[in-house]
C-alpha positions as CSV (number, residue, x, y, z in Angstrom):
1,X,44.5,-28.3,44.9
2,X,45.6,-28.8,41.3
3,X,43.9,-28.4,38.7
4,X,41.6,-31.6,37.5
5,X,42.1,-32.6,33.9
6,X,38.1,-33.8,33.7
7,X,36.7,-33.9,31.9
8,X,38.2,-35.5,29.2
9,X,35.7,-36.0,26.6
10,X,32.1,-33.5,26.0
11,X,29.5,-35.6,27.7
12,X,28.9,-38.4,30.3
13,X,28.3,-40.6,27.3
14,X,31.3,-40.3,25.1
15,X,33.2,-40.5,28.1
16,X,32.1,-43.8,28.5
17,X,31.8,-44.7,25.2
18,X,35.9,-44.2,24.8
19,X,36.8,-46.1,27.9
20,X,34.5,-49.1,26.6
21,X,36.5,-48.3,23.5
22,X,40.0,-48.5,25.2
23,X,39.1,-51.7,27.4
24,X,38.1,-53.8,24.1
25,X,42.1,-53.2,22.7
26,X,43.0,-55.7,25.9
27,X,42.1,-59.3,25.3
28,X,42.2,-60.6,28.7
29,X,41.5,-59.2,32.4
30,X,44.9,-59.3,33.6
31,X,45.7,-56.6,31.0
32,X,42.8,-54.4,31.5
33,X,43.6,-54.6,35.8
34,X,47.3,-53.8,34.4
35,X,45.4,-50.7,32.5
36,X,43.3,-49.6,35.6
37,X,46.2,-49.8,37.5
38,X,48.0,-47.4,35.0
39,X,45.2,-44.9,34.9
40,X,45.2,-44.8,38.4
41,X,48.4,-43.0,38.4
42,X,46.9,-40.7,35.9
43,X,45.0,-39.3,38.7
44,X,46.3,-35.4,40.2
45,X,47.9,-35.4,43.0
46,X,45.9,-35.6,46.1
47,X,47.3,-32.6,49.5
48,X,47.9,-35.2,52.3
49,X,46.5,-32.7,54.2
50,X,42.4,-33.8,52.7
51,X,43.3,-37.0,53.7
52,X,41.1,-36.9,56.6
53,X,38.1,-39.4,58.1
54,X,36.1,-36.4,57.0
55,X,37.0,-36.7,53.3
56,X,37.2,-40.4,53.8
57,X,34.6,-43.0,52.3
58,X,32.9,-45.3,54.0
59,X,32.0,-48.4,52.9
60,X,35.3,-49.4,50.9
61,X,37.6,-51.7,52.4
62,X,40.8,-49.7,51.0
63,X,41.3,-46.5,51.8
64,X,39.5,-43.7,50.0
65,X,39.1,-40.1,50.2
66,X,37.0,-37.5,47.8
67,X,36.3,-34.1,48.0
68,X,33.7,-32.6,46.0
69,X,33.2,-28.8,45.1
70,X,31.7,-26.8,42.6
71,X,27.9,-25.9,42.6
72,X,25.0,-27.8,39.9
73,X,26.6,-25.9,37.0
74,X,30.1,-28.0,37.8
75,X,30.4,-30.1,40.1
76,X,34.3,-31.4,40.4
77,X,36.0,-34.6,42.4
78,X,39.3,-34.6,43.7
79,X,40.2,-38.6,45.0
80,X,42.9,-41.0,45.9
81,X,43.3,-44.1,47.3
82,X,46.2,-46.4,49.0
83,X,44.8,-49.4,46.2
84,X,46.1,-49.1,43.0
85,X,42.9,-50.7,41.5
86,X,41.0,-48.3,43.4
87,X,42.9,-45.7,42.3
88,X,42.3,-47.1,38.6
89,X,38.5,-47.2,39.2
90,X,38.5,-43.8,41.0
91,X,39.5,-42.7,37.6
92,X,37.5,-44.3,35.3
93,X,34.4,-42.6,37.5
94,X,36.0,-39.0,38.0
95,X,36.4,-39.6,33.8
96,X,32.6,-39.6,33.8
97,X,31.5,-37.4,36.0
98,X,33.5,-34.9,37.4
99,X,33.8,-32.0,35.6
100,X,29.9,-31.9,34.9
101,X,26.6,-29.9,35.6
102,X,24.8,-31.8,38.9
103,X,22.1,-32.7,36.1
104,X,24.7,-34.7,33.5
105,X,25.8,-36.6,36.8
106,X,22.1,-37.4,38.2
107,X,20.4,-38.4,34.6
108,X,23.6,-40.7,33.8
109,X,24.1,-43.8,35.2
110,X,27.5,-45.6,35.5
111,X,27.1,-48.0,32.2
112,X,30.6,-48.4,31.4
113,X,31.2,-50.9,34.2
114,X,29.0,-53.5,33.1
115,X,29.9,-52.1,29.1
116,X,33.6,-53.3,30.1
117,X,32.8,-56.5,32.4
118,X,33.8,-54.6,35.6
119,X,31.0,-55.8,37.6
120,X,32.0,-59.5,36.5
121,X,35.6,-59.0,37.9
122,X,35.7,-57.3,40.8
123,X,35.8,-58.7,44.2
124,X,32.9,-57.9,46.2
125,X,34.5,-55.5,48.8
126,X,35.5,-53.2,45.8
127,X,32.1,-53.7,43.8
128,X,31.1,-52.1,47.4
129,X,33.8,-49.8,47.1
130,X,33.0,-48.3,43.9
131,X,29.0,-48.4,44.6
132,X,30.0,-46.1,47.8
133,X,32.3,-44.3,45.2
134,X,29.4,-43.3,42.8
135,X,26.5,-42.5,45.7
136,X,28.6,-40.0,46.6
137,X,29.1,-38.4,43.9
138,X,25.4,-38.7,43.0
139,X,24.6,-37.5,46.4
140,X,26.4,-34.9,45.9
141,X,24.7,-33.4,42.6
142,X,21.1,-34.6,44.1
143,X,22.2,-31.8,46.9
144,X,23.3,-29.3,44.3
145,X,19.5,-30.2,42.3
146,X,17.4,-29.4,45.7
């Protein structure tokens, strides 16, 4: 697989400090969906061969796939979607937390997406979508804690 470019910034918290930071440049929400959109394609390529119902997850209406690896001292996420948004907001939580130790992932919760007005604006299928997005990944470290 190639190599992930998380993380981006030191810690959990500048990471979502800067995106915070880059969302507040765009005045209105049909820029910062035109933004997710082109961070989404920021993301690494993702083997069509991983995209399997294994790797897929449940509980988003588009079609998702992650694959962790790593142990608690780094845990990383490789995903991709079909959704362009999803593929946007796939990146913004990769951004965060992949990359990190299974404790930086556990003790920090996803503030940026009510920091940026996320929650506010996003249909309910992918508020589901990206809650089933981030249990995963906390699942994950939890399982790399025990």
């Amino acid at each position: 697989m190639t190599a992930s470019p998380f993380p981006l910034e030191p810690t959990p918290a500048e990471a979502q400090r800067a995106i915070a930071e880059e969302f507040a440049f765009f005045s209105d929400w049909s820029e910062r969906y035109q933004y997710l959109i082109d961070l989404g394609r920021k993301l690494p390529p993702f083997p069509d061969e991983l995209r399997t119902e294994a790797n897929r997850l449940q509980g988003c209406q588009s079609m998702v796939w992650i694959v962790p690896s790593g142990d608690a001292g780094r845990l990383d996420f490789a995903a991709a979607s079909d959704s362009a948004i999803v593929s946007g907001l796939i990146y913004l939580a990769l951004r965060v937390y992949s990359g990190r130790s299974a404790r930086e992932i556990v003790d920090t919760d996803a503030d940026y997406i009510a920091d940026i007005g996320l929650a506010k604006h996003l249909s309910p299928t992918r508020s589901n979508g990206l809650a089933a997005l981030l249990a995963v990944i906390r699942e994950r470290a939890q399982t790399e804690l025990a």
